[in-house]
C-alpha positions as CSV (number, residue, x, y, z in Angstrom):
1,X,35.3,-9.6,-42.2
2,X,31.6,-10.0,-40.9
3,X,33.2,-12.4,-38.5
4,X,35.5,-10.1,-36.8
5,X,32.9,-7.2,-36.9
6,X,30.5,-9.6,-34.9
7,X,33.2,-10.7,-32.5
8,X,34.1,-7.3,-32.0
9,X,30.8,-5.9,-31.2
10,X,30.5,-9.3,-28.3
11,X,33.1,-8.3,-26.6
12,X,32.1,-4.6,-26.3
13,X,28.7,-5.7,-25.2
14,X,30.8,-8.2,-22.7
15,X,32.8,-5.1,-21.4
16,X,30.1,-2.9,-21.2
17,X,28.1,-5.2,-19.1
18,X,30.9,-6.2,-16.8
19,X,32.2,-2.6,-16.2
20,X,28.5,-1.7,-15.1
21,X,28.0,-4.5,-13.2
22,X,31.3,-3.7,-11.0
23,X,29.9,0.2,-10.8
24,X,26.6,-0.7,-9.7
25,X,28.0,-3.2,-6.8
26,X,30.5,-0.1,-5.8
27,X,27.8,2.5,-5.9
28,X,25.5,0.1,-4.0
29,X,28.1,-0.1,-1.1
30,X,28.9,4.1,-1.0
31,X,25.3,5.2,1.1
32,X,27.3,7.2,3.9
33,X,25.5,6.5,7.6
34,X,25.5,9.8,8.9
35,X,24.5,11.0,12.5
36,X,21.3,11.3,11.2
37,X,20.4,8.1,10.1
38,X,21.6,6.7,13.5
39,X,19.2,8.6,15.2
40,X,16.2,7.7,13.2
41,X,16.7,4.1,13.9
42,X,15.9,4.4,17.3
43,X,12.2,5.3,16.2
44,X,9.1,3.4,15.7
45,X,8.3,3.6,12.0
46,X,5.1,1.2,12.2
47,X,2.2,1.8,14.9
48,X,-0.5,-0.5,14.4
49,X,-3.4,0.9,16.8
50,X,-6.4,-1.1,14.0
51,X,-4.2,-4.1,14.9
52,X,-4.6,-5.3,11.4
53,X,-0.9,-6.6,11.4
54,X,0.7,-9.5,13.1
55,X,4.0,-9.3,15.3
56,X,6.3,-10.9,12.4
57,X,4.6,-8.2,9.7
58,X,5.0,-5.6,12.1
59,X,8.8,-6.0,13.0
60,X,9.4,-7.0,9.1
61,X,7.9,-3.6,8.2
62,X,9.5,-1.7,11.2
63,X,12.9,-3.1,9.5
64,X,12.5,-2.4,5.7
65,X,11.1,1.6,6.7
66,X,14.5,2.1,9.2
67,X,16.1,0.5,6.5
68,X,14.9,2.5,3.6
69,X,14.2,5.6,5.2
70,X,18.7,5.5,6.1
71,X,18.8,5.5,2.2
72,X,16.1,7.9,1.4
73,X,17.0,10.6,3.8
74,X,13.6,10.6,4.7
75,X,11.7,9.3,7.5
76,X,9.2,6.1,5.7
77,X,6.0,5.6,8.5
78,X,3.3,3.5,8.4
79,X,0.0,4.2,10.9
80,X,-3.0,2.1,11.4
81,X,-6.7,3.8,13.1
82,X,-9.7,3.4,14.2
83,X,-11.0,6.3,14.8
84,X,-13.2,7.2,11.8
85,X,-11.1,10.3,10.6
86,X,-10.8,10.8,6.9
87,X,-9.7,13.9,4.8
88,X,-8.0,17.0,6.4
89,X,-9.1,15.8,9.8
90,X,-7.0,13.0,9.1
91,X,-3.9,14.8,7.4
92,X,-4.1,17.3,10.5
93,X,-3.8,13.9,13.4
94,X,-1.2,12.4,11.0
95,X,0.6,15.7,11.4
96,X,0.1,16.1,15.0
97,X,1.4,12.5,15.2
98,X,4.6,13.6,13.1
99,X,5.3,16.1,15.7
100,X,4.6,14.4,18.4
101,X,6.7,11.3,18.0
102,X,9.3,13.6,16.9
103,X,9.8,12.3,13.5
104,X,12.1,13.7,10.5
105,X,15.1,12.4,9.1
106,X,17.2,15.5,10.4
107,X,16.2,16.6,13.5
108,X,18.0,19.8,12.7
109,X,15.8,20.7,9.9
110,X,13.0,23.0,10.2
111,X,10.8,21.1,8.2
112,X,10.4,17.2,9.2
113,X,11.6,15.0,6.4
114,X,9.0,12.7,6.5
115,X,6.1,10.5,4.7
116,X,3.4,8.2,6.3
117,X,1.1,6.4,5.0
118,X,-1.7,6.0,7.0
119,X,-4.7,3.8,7.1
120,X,-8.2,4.5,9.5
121,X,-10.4,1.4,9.4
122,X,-13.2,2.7,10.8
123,X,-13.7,5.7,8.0
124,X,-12.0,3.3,5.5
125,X,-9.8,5.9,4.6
126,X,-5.9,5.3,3.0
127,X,-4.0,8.6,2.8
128,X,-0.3,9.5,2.4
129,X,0.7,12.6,4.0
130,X,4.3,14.4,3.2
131,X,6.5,16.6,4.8
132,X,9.7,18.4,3.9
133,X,11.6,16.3,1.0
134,X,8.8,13.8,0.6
135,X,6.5,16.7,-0.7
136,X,9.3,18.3,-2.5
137,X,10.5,15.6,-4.5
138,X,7.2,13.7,-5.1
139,X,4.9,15.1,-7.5
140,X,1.1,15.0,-7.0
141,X,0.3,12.5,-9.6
142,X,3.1,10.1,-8.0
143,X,1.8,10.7,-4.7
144,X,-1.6,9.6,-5.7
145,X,-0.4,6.9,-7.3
146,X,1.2,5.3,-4.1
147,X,-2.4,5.1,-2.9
148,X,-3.8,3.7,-5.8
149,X,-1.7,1.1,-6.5
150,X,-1.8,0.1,-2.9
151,X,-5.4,0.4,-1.9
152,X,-6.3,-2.4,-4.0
153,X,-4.9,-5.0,-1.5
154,X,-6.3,-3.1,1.6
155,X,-10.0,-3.9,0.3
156,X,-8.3,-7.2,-0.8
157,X,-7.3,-7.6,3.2
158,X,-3.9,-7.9,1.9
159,X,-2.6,-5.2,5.0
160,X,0.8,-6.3,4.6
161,X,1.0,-6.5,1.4
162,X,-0.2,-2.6,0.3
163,X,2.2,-1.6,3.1
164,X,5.3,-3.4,1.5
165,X,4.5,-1.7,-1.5
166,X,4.1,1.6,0.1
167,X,7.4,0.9,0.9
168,X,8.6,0.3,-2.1
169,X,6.7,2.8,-4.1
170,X,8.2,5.7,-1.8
171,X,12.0,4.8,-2.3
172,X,11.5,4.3,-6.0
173,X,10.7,8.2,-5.9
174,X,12.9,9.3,-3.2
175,X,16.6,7.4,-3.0
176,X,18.8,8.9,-5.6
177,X,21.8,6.6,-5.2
178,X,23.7,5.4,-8.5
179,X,23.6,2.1,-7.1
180,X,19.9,1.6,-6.5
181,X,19.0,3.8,-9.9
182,X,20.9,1.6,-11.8
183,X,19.9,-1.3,-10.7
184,X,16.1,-0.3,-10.4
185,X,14.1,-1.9,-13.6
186,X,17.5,-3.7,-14.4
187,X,15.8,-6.7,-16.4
188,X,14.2,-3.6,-18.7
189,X,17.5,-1.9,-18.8
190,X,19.2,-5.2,-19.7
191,X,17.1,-6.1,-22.3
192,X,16.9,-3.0,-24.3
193,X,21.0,-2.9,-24.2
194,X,20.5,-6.0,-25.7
195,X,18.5,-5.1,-28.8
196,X,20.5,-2.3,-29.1
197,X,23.3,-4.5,-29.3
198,X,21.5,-7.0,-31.8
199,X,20.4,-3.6,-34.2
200,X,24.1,-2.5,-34.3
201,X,25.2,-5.6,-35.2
202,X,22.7,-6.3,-37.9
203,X,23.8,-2.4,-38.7
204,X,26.9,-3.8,-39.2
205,X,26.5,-7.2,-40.7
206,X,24.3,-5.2,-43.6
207,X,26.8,-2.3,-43.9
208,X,29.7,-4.5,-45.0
209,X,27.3,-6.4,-47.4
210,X,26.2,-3.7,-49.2
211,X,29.5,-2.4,-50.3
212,X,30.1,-1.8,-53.7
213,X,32.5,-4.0,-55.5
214,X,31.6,-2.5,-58.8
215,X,32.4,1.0,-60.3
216,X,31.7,3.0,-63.5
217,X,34.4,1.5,-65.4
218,X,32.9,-1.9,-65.3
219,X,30.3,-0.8,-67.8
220,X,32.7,1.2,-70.3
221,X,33.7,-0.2,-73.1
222,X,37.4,1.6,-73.1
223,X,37.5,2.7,-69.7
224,X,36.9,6.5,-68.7
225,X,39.1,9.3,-68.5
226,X,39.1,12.5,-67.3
227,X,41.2,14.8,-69.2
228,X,40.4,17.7,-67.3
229,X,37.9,18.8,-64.4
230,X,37.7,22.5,-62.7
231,X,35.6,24.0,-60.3
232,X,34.9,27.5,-60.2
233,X,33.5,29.2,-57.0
234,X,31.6,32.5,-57.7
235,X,30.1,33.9,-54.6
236,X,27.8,33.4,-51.3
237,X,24.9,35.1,-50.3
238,X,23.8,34.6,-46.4
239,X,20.6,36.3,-45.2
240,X,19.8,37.0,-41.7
241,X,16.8,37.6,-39.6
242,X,16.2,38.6,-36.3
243,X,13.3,36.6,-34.2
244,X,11.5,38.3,-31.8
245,X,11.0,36.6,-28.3
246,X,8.8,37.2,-25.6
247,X,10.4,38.6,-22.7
248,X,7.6,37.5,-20.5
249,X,7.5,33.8,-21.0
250,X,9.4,30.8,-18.7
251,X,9.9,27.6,-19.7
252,X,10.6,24.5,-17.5
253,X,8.1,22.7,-15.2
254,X,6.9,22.2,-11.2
255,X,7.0,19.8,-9.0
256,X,6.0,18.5,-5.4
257,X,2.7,17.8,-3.8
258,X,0.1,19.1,-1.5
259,X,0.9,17.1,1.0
260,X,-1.0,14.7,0.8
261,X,-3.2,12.2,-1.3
262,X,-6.2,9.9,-0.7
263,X,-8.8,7.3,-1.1
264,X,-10.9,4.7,0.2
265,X,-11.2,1.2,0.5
C-alpha cells in the first residue's frame, strides 16, 4: 500500500512538472509585437557621451534594452556624462533628454513610458529617473534598489556590468508575462515544489502507518455490546453582536516612485 501511495504521488509530481514546463514554453512564445514595439526599435537606447563603454558593450547593451523594453512596454535607456550634474539638475537633463530624443514606448501616450538610468562621471553621480509606467509600477524602495545593487560595480569600474544588471533589475519589476514570471527564480520555485512533494509523501507514508489495526474489543474479555444507545437533542442558544466599524478608515497600500532615485559612486 505505501508503495502505490509513493508511486502515485511520482507521477503527479512528474505531470505537474511537465504540464508547467509546456505552459511556460507557450507563454514564453505569446509576447504580441505591436506597432509600438516596432517603432521603439529604431531608437538608440544606450548613448555613451563619458565613453566608459566599448563598441561590443555598447551594441550588446543597445540589443538587450530594444529587446527588453518590446517585452516591458516600456522604453529601458542607458546614458553616460560628463558634465558634473547630480540631483534634480540631473533628473531635469535626463528629462530634457527623454523628450528630446523622443522616447516612450507609445508614442501616443501622453506620458513617456520610459526609465533611464543614467551615470555622470564627472559629479560621480548614478541615478534612475522614471516616467509614465516605470514610476507607476515601481515602488520607491525598488527603484532605489536598482541603484544600489548596481553602483557597486560602477566604483568597481565594472560599467558594463552595473548596466546589465540595470537591465535586468528593471524587467524583473516591469514585464508581466506568464512566461517570464514563471520562469523567473525557477531553480527556487523548483526546489520548494520539491519539498513539498517530499513532505506529502512522508505525510503519506506516516498516515498509512499509523492506522489502527486494533479496536476496543481486543481488550474485552467477552466482547462489547451495546444494547441500546439514544441521543436526545434539547435546544440551541445563538447570540449575536453587532461590531461597530469606522466609516472613515481604508485599507490597502500605494505604490510608484518619485521618479527618480540616487547615489554616488
Amino acid at each position: 500500500m505505501i508503495r502505490k501511495i509513493i508511486d502515485r504521488a511520482k507521477a503527479a509530481v512528474f505531470l505537474a512538472a511537465v504540464i508547467a514546463v509546456v505552459f511556460m514554453v507557450c507563454a514564453s512564445y505569446s509576447v504580441p509585437v505591436n506597432a509600438a514595439a516596432a517603432e521603439s526599435s529604431q531608437k538608440n537606447y544606450v548613448t555613451d557621451d563619458a565613453g566608459i563603454l566599448s563598441d561590443s558593450e555598447e551594441n550588446r547593451l543597445e540589443k538587450s534594452c530594444a529587446s527588453v523594453s518590446k517585452k516591458c512596454r516600456t522604453d529601458i535607456v542607458i546614458l553616460t556624462l560628463k558634465t558634473g550634474l547630480d540631483g534634480s539638475s540631473l533628473d531635469s537633463y535626463v528629462r530634457n533628454f527623454v523628450s528630446d530624443g523622443g522616447y516612450g514606448y507609445d508614442s501616443s501616450s501622453s506620458v513617456p513610458d520610459v526609465i533611464v538610468y543614467v551615470v555622470d562621471m564627472k559629479s560621480r553621480a548614478v541615478r534612475v529617473v522614471t516616467s509614465g509606467r516605470a514610476q507607476t509600477d515601481i515602488t520607491q524602495s525598488n527603484l532605489q534598489g536598482i541603484v544600489d545593487k548596481t553602483k557597486s560595480r560602477l566604483t568597481d569600474g565594472k560599467y558594463y556590468k552595473a548596466c546589465d544588471k540595470y537591465i535586468e533589475l528593471t524587467r524583473k519589476e516591469l514585464d508581466e508575462s506568464i512566461g517570464y514570471r514563471l520562469f523567473l527564480y525557477f531553480p527556487v520555485k523548483l526546489a520548494i515544489a520539491a519539498a513539498v512533494a517530499v513532505i506529502s509523501v512522508l505525510i503519506m507514508m506516516y498516515n498509512a502507518k499509523s492506522k489502527m489495526t486494533v479496536n476496543g474489543n481486543t481488550y474485552a474479555k467477552d466482547g462489547v455490546r451495546i444494547h441500546r444507545r439514544e441521543d436526545r437533542f434539547i435546544n440551541t442558544t445563538v447570540t449575536t453582536r453587532k461590531i461597530q466599524t469606522s466609516s472613515g478608515s481604508k485599507g490597502g497600500g500605494g505604490g510608484g516612485n518619485s521618479g527618480s532615485a540616487g547615489g554616488h559612486l
